[in-house]
N, C-alpha and C positions, 0 to 999 in steps of 0.2 A: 420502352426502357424500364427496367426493375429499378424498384424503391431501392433496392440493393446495389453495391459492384464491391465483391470479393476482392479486387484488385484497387481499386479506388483511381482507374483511368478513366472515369466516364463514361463508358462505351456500356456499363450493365450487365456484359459476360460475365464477367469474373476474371478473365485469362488476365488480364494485365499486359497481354505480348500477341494475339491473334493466334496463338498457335494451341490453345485448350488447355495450357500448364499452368498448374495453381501456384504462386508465387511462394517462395518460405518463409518461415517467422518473419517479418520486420524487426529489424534492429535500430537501437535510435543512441544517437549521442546523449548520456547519462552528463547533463548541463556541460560545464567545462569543465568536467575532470581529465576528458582524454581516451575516456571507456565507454566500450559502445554496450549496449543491455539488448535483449530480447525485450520486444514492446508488452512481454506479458512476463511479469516476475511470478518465482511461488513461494508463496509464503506458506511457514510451515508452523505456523501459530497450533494448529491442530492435527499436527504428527508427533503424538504424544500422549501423554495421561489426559492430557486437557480437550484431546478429542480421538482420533484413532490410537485405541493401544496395545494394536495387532501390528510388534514390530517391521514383522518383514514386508506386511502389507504397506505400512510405510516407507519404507526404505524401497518398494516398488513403486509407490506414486514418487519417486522422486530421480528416480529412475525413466518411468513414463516423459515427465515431462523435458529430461535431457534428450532423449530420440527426439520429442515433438520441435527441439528448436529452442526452447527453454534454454536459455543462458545466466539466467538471474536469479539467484534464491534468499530471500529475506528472510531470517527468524532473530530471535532475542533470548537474552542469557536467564530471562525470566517465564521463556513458556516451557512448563511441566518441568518446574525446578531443573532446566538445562537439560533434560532428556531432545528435546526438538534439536538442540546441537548435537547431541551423541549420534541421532538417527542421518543427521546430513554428512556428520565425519564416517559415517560406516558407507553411508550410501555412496560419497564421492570416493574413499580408497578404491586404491586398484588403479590409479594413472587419471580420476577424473577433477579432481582439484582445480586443474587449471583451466577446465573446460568451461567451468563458472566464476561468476562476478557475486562476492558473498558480502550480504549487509546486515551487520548484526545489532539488534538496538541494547543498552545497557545504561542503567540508572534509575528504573523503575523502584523506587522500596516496594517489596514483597514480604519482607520476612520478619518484618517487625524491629531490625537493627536501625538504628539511625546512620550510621557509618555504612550500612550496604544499597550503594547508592546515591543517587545526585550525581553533580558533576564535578566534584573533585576528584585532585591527583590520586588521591589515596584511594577512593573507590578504583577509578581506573586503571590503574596499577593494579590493584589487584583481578579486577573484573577481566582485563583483558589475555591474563594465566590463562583463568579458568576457559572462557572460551578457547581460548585458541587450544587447550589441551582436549577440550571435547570433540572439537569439530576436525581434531588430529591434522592439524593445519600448523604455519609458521606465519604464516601472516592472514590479516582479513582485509578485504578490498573497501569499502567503506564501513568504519565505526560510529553510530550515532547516540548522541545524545538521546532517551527516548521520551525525554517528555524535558519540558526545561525546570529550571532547578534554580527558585528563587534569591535560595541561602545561599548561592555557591556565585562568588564574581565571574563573570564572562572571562575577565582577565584570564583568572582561576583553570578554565574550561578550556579556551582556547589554548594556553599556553600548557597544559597535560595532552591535550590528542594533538599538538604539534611537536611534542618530545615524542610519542608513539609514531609517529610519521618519521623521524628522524632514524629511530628504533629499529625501524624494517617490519617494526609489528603490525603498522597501518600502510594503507596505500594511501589512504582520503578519509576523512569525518562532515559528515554531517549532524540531522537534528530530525527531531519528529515533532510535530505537533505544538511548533515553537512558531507565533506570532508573526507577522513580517516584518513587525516596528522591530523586535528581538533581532529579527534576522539584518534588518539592514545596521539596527546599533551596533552588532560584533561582527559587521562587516568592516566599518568604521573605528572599530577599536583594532581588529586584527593589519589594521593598515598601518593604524598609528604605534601599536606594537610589535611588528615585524612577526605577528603570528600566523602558522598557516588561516583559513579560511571554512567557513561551510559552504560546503560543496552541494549537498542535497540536503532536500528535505522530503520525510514521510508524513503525508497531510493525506485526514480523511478526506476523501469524494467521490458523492455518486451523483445522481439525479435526483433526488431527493434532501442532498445536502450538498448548495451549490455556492456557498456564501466566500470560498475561497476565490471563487472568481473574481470578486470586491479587491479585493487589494492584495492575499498572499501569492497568485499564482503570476500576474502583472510584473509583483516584486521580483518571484523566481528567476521570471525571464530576462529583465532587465539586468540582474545580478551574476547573471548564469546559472543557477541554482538548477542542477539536476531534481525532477520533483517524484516521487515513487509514489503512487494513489492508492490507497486501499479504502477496503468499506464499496467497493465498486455494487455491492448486492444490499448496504444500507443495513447489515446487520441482518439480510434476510429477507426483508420485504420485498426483495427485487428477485426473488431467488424463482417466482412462478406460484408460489405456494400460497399467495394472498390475493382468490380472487370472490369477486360476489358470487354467489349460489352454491359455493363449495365447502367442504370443511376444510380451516389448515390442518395439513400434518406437520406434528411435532417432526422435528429431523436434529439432533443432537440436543446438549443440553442446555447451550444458550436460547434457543427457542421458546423457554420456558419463562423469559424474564419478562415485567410487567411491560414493559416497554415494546414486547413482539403482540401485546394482545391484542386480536383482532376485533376483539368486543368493546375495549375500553374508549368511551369518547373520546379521550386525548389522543387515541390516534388515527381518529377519524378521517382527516387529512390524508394521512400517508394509508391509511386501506385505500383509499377512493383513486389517489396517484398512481402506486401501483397496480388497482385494477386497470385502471385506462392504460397504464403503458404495458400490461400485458394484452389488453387491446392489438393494442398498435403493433404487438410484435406478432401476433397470430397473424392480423392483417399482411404482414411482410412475411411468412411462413421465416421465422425466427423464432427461437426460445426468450425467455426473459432477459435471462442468465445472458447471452449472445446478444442481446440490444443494449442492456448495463452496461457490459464489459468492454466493447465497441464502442459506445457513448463516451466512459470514460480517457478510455484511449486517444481518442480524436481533438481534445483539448492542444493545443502547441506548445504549452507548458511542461505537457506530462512527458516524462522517458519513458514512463513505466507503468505496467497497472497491476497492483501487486492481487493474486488469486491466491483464497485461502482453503484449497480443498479439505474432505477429509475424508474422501472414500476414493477410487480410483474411478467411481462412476462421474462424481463431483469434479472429477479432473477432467473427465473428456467433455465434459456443459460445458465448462473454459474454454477449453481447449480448439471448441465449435466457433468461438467468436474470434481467432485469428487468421488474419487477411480479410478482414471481414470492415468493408469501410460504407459507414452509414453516410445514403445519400441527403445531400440538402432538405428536401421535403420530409423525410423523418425526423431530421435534425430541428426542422420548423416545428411541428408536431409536438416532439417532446417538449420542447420551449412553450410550446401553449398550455403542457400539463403542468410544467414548474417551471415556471421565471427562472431568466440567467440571475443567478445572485442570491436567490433565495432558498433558505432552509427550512423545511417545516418542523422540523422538532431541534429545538435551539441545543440540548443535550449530544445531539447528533455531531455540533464541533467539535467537540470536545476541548472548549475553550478551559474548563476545569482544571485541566492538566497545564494548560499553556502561561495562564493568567489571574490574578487575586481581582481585577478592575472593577469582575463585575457583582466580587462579595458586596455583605451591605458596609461591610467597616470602611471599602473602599470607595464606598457611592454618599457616603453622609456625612457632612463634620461633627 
């Protein structure tokens, strides 16, 4: 029997049914909202200035992955000043709107206004125009919060994307990279205020950043918390391109941050992680890219595992790891390169965005 089963029956084929037929996408209930997702979302953070800004080649990966089964598409009113929405509202005209499940993050400051952005009414009142005029759409399936917004009451938050639900303009809001103590308090308030509810959350996780497992993913489930997973490639480390005896290739322009350097001690750790887990995937005649992505997936938590291409080459490496269900003994293995729970570069939470706890104003009297 193969390390492997395509199907994840047991049997090591792949078939799933005895008869040699590759099974399609997997779809999974998106927590309690009612909607069901393709197990692989695409995120289109890099369909834009910010990475491909070859339009039409865009608007063809996004296209590619509706044929592949692709039902889910995540982007934000902040990647490449809203061009990533322009390219999904041109790519979905033409009757395919409804063929997808669209999750848009907004609240990110970007632009230096203090008013553009957080979670107040007034941003999202405005914020949710603008999307919904670019992505040439009338309404958006889940709206989230994209990072939480200390200044702003939850009261505040919940009670603006439950008047947008009212609206017709939302279906569902959730939250991205909002704590779980966060998630279960305005769980707790939206009870006690007859406010709609967070429905999903978008939380980093890969194998090298596993520290959700601790208590956000737990929460998810117990709450119903539809969970969307990005980061599945660690910002790149997981991507194949970091291993011993090799040069890395640069490949886009985040590559270049001190944080991808394969020389620097401090990320000692995470070279030496994912060389062995490009080990392991050779060993399993898998790509990297295909053991990340699959790993990620397999969590009971996740809906979703959001893939952020940027070329249509980078689309079909994704696109290799669906149906694709990693056996127990792999499962062990990776466990022995990185602990369930643990993260080796603490930046990799990105708790920055979620929480003040761990400044020093908030650690000292």
């Amino acid at each position: 029997m193969g390390a492997i089963d395509t199907a994840g029956d047991g049997d090591g084929d792949g078939d799933g049914d005895g008869d040699g037929r590759i099974p399609a996408m997997e779809y999974r209930a998106l927590g309690r909202t009612g909607i069901s997702v393709s197990h692989l979302t695409l995120g289109a953070m890099m369909l834009g200035a910010m990475g491909n800004q070859d339009r039409e080649e865009s608007v063809g990966i996004v296209h590619r992955a509706l044929e592949k089964g692709i039902t889910s598409i995540n982007t934000a009113d902040g990647y490449s000043a809203g061009e990533s929405e322009e390219i999904i509202g041109e790519a979905l005209s033409g009757g395919r709107r409804d063929e997808v499940v669209l999750s848009v993050k907004t609240g990110v400051k970007l632009d230096g206004n203090p008013n553009h952005g957080g979670g107040s009414r007034r941003w999202f009142t405005q914020a949710i125009e603008g999307s919904l005029r670019r992505l040439k759409t009338d309404y958006i399936d889940v709206y989230e919060l994209g990072a939480p917004d200390p200044q702003t009451d939850l009261d505040e938050t919940l009670g603006a994307l439950t008047d947008l639900v009212a609206a017709g303009k939302v279906r569902s809001f959730g939250t991205s990279k909002m704590p779980p103590s966060q998630i279960a308090e305005a769980r707790g308030l939206a009870e006690r205020r007859g406010h709609g509810v967070f429905r999903t959350e978008e939380a980093p996780y890969s194998i090298l950043n596993r520290v959700v497992e601790y208590d956000l993913l737990p929460v998810c489930q117990r709450l119903g918390v539809g969970v969307l997973a990005f980061g599945a490639l660690a910002g790149g480390w997981l991507s194949g391109r970091y291993r011993s005896g090799q040069q890395v290739a640069r490949s886009g322009p985040r590559s270049h941050r001190p944080q991808m350097d394969a020389s620097a001690p401090a990320n000692a750790s995470k070279f030496a992680a994912a060389d062995a887990l490009g080990a392991l995937a050779d060993e399993n005649g898998l790509t990297l890219v295909q053991l990340a992505t699959a790993w990620a997936a397999r969590h009971p938590a996740v809906s979703s595992v959001v893939i952020g291409p940027r070329t249509m080459q980078q689309l079909d490496g994704y696109l290799a790891a669906d149906n694709l269900h990693l056996r127990d003994d792999v499962l062990d293995r990776v466990d022995a390169i990185v602990a369930p729970g643990i993260t080796l570069d603490p930046a990799d939470t990105m708790w920055v965005h979620g929480t003040r706890a761990l400044d020093t104003t908030q650690r000292r009297r």
